[in-house]
Backbone as CSV, one residue per row, in Angstrom:
resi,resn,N_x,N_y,N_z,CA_x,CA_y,CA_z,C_x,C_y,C_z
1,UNK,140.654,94.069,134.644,140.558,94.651,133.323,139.540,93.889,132.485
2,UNK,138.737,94.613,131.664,137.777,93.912,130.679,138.481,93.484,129.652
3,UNK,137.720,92.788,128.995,138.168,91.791,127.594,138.397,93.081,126.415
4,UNK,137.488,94.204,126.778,137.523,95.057,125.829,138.261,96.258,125.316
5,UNK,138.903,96.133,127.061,140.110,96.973,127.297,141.675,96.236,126.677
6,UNK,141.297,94.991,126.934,142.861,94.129,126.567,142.743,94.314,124.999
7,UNK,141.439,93.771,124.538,141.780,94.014,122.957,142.580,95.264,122.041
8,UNK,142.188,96.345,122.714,142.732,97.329,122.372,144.402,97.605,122.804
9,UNK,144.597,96.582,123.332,146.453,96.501,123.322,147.132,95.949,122.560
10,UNK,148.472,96.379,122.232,149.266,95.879,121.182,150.255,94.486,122.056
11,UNK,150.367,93.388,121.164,150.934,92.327,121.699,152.290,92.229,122.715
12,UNK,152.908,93.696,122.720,154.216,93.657,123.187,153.358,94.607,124.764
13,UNK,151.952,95.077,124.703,151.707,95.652,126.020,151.296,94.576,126.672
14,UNK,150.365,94.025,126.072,150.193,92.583,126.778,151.129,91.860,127.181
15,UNK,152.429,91.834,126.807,153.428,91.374,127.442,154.250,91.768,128.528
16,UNK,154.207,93.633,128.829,154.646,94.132,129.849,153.188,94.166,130.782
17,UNK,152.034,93.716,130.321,151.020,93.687,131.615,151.418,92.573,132.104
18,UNK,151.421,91.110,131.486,151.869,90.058,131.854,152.712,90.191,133.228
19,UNK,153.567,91.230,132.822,155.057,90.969,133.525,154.839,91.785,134.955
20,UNK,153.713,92.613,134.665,153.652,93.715,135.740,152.488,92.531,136.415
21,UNK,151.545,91.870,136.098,150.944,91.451,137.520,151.403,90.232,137.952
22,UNK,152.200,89.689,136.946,153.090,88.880,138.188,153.992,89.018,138.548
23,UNK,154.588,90.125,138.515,155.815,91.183,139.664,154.221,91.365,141.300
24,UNK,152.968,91.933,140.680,152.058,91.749,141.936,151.776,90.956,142.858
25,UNK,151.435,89.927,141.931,151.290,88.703,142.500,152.077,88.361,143.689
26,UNK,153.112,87.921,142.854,154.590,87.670,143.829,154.506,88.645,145.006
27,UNK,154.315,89.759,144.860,154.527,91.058,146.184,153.130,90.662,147.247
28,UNK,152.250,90.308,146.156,150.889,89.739,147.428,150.879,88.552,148.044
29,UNK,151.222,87.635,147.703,151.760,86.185,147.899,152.882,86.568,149.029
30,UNK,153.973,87.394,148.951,154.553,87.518,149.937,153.704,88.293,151.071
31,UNK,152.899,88.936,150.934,152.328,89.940,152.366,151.640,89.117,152.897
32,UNK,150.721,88.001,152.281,149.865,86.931,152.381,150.721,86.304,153.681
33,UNK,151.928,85.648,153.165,152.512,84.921,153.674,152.824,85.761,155.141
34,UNK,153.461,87.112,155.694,153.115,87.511,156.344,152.131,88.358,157.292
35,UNK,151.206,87.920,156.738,149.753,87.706,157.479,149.978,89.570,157.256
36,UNK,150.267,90.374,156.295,150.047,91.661,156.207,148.885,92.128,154.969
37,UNK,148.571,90.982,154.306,147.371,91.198,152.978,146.191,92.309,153.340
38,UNK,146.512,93.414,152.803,144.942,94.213,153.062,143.677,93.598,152.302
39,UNK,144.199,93.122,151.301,142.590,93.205,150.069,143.069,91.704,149.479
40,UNK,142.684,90.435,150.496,142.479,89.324,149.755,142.381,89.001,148.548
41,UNK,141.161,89.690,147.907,140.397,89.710,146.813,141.180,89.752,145.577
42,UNK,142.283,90.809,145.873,143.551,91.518,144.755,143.489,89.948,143.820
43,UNK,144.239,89.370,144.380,145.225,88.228,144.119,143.767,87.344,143.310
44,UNK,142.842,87.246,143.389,141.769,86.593,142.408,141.699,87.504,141.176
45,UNK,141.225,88.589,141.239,141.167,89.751,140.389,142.880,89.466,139.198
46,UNK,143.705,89.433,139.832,145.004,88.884,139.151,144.526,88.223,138.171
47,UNK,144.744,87.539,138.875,144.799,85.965,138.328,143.945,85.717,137.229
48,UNK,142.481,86.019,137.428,141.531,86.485,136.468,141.691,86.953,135.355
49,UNK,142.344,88.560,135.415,143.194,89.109,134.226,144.641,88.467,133.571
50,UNK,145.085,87.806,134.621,146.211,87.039,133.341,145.318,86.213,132.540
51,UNK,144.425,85.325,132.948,143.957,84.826,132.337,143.427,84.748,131.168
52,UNK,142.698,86.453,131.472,141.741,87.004,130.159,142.971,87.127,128.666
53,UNK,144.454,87.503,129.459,144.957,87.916,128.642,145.977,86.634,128.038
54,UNK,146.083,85.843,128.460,146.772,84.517,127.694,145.084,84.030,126.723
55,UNK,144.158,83.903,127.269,143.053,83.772,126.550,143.747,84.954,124.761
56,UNK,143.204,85.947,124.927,143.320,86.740,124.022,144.769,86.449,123.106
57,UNK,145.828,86.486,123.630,146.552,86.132,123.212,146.576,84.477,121.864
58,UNK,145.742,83.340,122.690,145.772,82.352,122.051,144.993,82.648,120.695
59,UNK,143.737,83.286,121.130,142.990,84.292,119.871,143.588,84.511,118.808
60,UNK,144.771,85.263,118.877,145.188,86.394,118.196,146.109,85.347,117.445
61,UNK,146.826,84.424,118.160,147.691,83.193,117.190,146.229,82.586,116.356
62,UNK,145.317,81.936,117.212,144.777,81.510,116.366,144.423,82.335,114.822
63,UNK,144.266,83.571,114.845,143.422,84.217,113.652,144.491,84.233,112.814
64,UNK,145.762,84.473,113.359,146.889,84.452,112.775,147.454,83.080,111.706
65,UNK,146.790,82.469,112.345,147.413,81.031,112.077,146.218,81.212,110.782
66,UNK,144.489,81.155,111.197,143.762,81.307,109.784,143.983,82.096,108.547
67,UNK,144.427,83.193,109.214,144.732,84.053,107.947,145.869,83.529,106.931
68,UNK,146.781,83.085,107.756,148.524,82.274,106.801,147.289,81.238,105.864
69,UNK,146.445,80.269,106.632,146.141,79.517,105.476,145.607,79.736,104.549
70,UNK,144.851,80.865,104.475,144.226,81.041,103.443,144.858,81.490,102.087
């Protein structure tokens, strides 16, 4: 997913995406483990997008946090 696609989610979707790719994860990590993985790659691509989206997330406290001080 792009950065530009996550922005346009509300904080509680970002939280059921959260939840949905590491319900994936976990399911690829297990096929991994039995040597059944079609698409290696998946599990980077993951990982990637949680990323983008705890990123965004810290964002969104941060602006949050600027705006209270002002």
């Amino acid at each position: 997913m792009k950065m530009r696609e996550l922005r346009e989610l509300a904080d509680q979707e970002l939280i059921d995406k959260i939840e949905d790719i590491r319900v994936e994860l976990f399911n690829l990590r297990f096929q991994k483990a039995q040597n059944r993985l079609e698409n290696p790659n998946r599990i980077r691509v993951l990982k990637k997008d949680l990323t983008r989206i705890f990123t965004l997330q810290t964002e969104r406290k941060s602006d949050q946090a600027e705006s209270t001080e002002r």
